[in-house]
C-alpha positions in Angstrom: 21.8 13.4 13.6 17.7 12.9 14.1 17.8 10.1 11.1 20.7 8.2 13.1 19.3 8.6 16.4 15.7 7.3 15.3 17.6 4.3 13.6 18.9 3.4 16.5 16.2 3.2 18.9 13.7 1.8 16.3 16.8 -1.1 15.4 18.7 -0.8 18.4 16.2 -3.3 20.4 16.1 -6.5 17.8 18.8 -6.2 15.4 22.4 -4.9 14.0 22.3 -0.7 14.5 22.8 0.6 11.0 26.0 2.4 11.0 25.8 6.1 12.0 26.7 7.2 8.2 24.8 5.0 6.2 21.4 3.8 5.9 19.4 0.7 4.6 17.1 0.2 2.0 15.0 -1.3 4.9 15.3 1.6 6.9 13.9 3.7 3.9 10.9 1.8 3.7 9.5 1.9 6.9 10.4 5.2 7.2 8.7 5.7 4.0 5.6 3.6 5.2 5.4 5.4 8.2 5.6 8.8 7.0 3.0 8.5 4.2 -0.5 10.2 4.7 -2.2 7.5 3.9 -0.8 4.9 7.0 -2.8 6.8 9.0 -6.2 5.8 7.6 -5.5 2.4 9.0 -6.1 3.8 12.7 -9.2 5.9 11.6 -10.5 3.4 9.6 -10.2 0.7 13.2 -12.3 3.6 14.7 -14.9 3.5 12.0 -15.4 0.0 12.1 -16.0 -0.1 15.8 -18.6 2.4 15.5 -20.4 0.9 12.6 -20.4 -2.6 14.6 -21.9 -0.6 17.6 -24.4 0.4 15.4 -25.1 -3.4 14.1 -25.3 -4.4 17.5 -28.4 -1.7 18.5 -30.4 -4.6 16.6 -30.7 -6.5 19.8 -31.8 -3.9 21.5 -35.5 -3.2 22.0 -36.6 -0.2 20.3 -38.5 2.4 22.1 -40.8 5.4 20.3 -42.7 7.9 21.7 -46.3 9.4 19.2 -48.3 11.9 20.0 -51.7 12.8 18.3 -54.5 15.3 18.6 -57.3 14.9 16.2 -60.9 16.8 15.5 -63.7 14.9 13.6 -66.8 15.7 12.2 -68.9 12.8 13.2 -68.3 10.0 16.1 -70.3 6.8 16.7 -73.4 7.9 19.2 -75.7 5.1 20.7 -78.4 7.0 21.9 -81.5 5.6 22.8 -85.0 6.8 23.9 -85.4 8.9 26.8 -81.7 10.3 26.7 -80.6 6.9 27.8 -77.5 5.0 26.5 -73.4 6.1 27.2 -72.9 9.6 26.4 -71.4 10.4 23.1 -67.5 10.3 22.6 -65.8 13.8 21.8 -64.9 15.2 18.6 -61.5 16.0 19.6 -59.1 13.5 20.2 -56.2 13.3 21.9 -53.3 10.1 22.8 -50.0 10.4 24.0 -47.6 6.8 23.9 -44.9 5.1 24.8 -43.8 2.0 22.6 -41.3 -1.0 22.9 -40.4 -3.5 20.4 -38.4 -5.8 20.8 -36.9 -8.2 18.0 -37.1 -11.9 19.2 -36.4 -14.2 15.9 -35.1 -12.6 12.5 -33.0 -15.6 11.6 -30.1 -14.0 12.9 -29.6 -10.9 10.6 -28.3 -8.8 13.5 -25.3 -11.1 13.9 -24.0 -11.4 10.5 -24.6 -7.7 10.2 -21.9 -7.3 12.6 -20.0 -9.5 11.1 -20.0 -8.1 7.7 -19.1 -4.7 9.4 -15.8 -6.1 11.0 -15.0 -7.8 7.7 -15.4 -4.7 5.5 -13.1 -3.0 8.0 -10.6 -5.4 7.5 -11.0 -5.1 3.4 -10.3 -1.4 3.9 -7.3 -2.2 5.8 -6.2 -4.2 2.8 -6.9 -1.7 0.3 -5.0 0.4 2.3 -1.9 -1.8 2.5 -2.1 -2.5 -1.3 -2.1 1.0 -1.8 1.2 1.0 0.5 2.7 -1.0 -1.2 3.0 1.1 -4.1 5.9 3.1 -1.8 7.8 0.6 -1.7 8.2 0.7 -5.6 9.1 4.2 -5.5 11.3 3.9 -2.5 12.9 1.3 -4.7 13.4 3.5 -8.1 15.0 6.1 -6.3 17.3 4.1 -4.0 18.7 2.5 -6.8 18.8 5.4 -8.7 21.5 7.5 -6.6 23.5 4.0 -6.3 23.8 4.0 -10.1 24.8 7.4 -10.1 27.1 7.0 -7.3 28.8 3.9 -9.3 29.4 6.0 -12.1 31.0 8.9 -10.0 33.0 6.5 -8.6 34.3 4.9 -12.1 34.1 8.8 -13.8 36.6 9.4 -10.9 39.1 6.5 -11.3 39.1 7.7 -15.6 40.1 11.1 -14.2 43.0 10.2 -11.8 44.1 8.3 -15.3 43.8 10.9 -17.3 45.8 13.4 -14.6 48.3 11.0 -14.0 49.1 10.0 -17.9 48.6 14.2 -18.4 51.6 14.8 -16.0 54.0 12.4 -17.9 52.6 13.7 -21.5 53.9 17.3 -20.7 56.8 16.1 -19.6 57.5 14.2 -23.1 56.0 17.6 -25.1 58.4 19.2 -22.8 61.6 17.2 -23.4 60.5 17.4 -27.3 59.7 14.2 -27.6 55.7 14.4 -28.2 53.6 17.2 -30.1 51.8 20.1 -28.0 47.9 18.5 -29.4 48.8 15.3 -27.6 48.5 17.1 -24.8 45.6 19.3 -25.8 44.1 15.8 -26.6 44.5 14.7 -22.8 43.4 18.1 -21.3 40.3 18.2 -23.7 39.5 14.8 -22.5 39.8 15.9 -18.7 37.7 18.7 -19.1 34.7 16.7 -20.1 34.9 13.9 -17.7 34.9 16.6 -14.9 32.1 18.0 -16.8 30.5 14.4 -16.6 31.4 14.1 -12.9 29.6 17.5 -12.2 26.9 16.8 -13.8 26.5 13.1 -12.2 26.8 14.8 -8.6 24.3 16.7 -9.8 21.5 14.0 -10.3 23.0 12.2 -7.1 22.1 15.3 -4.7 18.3 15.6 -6.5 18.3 12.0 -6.5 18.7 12.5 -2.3 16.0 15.2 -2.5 13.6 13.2 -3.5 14.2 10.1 -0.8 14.4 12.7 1.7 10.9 13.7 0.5 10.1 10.1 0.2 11.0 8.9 3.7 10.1 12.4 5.4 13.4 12.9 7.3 16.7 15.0 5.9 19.3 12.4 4.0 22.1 14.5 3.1 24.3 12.9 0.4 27.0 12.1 2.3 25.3 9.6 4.0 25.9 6.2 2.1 23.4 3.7 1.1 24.2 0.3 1.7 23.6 -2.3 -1.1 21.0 -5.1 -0.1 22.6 -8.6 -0.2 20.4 -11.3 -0.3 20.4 -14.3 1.4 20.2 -17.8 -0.8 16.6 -19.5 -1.6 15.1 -16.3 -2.1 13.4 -17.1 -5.5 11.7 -20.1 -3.4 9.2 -18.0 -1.6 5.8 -17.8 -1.9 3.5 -14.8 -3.0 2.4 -12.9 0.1 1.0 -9.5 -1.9 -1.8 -7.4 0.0 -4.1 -7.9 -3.2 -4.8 -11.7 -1.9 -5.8 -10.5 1.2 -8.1 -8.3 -0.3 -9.8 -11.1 -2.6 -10.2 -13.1 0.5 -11.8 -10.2 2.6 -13.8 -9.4 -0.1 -14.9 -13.6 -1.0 -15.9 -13.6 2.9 -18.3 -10.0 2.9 -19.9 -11.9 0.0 -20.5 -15.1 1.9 -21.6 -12.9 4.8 -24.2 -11.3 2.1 -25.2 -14.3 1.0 -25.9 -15.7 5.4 -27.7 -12.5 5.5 -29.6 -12.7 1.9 -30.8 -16.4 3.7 -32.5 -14.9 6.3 -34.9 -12.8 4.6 -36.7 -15.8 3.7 -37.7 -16.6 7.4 -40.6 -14.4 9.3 -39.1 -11.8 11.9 -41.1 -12.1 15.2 -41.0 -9.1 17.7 -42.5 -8.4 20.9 -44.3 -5.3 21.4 -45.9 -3.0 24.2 -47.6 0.7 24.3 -48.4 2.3 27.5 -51.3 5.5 26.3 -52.7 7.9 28.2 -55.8 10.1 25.9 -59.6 10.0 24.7 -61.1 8.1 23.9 -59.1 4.8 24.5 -59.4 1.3 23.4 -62.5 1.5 25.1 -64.2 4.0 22.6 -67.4 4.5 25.4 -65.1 6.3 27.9 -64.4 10.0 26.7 -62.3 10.7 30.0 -58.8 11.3 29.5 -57.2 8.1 30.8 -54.2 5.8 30.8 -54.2 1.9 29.0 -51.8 -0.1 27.5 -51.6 -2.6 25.0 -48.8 -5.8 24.3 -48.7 -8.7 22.3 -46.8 -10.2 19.6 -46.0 -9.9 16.1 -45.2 -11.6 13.0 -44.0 -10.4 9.9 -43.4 -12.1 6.3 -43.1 -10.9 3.2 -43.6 -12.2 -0.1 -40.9 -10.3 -2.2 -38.3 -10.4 0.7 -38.8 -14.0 -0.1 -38.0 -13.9 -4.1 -35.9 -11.4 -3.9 -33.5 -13.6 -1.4 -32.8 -15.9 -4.0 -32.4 -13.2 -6.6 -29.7 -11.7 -4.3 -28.0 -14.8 -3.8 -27.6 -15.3 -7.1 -26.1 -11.7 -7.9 -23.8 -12.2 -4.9 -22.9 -15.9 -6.2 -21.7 -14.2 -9.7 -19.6 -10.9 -8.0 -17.9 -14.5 -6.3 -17.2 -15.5 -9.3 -15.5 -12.5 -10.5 -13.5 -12.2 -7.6 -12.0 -15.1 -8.2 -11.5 -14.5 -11.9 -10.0 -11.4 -10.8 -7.3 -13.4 -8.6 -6.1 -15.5 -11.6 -5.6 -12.7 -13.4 -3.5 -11.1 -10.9 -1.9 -14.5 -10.3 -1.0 -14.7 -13.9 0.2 -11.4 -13.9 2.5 -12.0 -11.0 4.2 -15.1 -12.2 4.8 -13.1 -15.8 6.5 -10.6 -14.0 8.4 -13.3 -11.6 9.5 -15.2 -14.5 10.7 -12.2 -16.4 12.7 -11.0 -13.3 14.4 -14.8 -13.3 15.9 -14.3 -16.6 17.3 -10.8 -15.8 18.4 -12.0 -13.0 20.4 -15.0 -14.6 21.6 -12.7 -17.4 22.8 -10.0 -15.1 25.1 -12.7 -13.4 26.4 -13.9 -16.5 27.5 -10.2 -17.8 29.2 -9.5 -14.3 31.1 -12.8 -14.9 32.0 -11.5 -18.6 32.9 -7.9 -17.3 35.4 -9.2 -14.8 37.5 -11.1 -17.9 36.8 -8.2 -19.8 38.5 -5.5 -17.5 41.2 -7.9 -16.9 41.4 -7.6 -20.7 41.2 -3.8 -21.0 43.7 -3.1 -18.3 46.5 -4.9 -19.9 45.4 -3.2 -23.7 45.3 0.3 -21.2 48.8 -0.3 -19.8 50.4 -1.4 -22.7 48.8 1.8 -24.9 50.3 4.2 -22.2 53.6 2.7 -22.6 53.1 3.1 -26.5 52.1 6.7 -25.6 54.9 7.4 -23.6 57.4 5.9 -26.5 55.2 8.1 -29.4 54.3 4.7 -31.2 50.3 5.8 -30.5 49.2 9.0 -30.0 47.0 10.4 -27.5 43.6 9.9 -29.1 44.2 6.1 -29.5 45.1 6.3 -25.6 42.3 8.3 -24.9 40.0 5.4 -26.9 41.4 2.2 -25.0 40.9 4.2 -21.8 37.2 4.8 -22.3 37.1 1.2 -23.6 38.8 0.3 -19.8 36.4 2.7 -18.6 33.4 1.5 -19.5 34.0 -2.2 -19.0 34.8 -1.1 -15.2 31.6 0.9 -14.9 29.4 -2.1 -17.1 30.4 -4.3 -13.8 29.4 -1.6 -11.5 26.5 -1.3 -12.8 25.4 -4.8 -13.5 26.2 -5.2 -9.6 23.6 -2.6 -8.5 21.2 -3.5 -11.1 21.1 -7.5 -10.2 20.5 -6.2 -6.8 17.7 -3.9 -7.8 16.2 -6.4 -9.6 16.6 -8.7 -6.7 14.7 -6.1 -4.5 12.3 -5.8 -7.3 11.8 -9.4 -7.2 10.5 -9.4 -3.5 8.8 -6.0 -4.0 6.5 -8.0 -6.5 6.2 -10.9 -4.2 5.1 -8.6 -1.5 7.8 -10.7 0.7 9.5 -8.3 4.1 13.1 -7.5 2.7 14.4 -7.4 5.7 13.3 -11.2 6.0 15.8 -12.5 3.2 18.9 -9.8 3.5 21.8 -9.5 5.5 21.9 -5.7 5.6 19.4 -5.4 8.6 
């Protein structure tokens, strides 16, 4: 009851509830998305790029130190002159205690873009993290599928058995009256035994099938809930890519630009302000040996040679990495439309078999219904019923089949465009 009463209140609000015993392959995803470890680095990694921006930022602010020093020399200057005249000699030992501020007034705005590239590589991890996602949904997809396969051959495994019970019933009767052999009806019972055998083993693979979504999703699914088969609407095959990976090239195109910005300003001089407030001996004024308190401000520049070539040596490396970035695109582009246009053709060719299995079973039914008359009248025996049943059989569960698969492969068509299912069914 928890799985239907959080599909209500997270549906319940914007869209059609999903029935109490069912669910929807929508449903499964965002459970699936929600529930997977790895969602939650998308908050923590918020958190770590508003720190790392905080940090950036201290670049504006005016750095403050604080030195201390004691020193002992062997020799100092002494200007004495005649007749013990001239300014006493200054002390051995030395001693200063400081305060310093600096603070950054030009540096071609480096503190800026480093911010910027700090919120930009935040939003790449988020990315990665959503392409990684995004794998889910391919599992999520495998498995769905999966048990509705398996149910679709229950259900057709099922029909073959209520055929085989009901032409059983009427063969003992004939073996009864005389009129057919005992093995015709050993045939039939053989025959039954393996499809339940079949139908066991089919539930089987259904309830680990459920297991495994359960696991998937992180909430109970027993196997009597039913899965509802996506429909989807027309003019799905006209929508455009919108896969994770191309926001990740473009997060990745901008940190490089950023680099670049950044790259640019080590060519220009950094000019800082500075002050120290000292209080020691001997001073700035080497003659007084009293302890005592000065200062000193001013200004400062700062440009360096190899900052300078090394700024066009980094642009080029960063101008290259751009270039593989977008080499990496195509190839992912390329890949995409491959897989897209593969997907087409199985698409087109699944509707054409469903077509052909509907005249087929029409087909097989008549040959089925004509053979269990022949039965009945000992013109066949049981093995040639037993054959045209299977042959019904299978036709039936061919067009099952075909139906789930050209709706997996749908699924699998927007699963590789990266497009929201629940944008283009009518299951919501």
């Amino acid at each position: 009851m928890k799985v239907f009463l959080v599909l209500f209140l997270f549906f319940g609000s914007f869209q059609q509830p999903v029935p109490a015993d069912s669910i929807s392959l929508q449903y499964c995803y965002e459970q699936a998305e929600e529930n997977y470890p790895i969602a939650k680095n998308m908050e923590l990694q918020e958190k770590i790029t508003d720190l790392n921006v905080s940090i950036a930022q201290t670049g504006y602010y005016p750095q403050v130190s604080v030195d201390g020093k004691a020193s002992y020399q062997s020799e100092v200057t002494d200007i004495s002159l005649p007749g013990g005249m001239g300014p006493p000699a200054v002390s051995k030992d030395q001693y200063e205690a400081s305060v310093s501020v600096t603070q950054k007034i030009f540096n071609g705005g480096a503190v800026g873009i480093r911010k910027k590239i700090e919120k930009t590589k935040g939003k790449q991890e988020i990315h990665s993290t959503e392409v990684e996602l995004h794998q889910i949904r391919s599992q999520v997809d495998q498995v769905y599928f999966g048990i509705l396969l398996s149910q679709q051959q229950s259900k057709v495994n099922g029909l073959l058995i209520e055929e085989l019970q009901e032409r059983l019933k009427s063969v003992r009767s004939q073996v009864k009256n005389g009129v057919l052999l005992s093995s015709q009806q050993y045939i039939l019972e053989a025959e039954l035994i393996k499809a339940r055998q079949d139908s066991a083993s089919i539930e089987s693979n259904i309830r680990a099938n459920y297991q495994v979504l359960s696991e998937l999703i992180g909430q109970e699914v027993d196997s009597s809930i039913a899965l509802i088969l996506p429909e989807l609407e027309v003019g799905y095959q006209s929508l455009q890519p919108m896969r994770a990976e191309y926001d990740l090239f473009e997060s990745t195109r901008r940190i490089l630009k950023q680099q670049k910005e950044l790259a640019e300003t080590k060519k220009m001089p950094s000019i800082s302000a500075y002050g120290s407030a000292m209080y020691g001996r001997p001073g700035l004024n080497f003659l007084n040996d009293d302890f005592h308190d000065y200062y000193m401000v001013g200004l400062k520049l700062r440009w360096n040679l190899f900052d300078f070539l090394n700024s066009n040596r980094e642009m080029q490396a960063l101008q290259i990495q751009q270039r593989k970035v977008t080499r990496n695109q195509q190839a992912f582009t390329k890949q995409l439309e491959a897989s897209i246009g593969r997907m087409d053709e199985q698409i087109s060719s699944l509707r054409e078999n469903i077509e052909r299995d509907k005249e087929i079973i029409g087909l097989r039914n008549k040959i089925v219904k004509e053979s269990a008359s022949q039965l009945d009248n000992g013109v066949i025996t049981a093995t040639e019923y037993v054959t045209e049943l299977t042959q019904a059989n299978k036709a039936r569960l061919s067009l099952f089949i075909n139906r789930v698969q050209l709706a997996e492969v749908q699924v699998k068509y927007l699963t590789t465009l990266g497009v929201p299912l629940q944008s283009v069914t009518t299951d919501k």
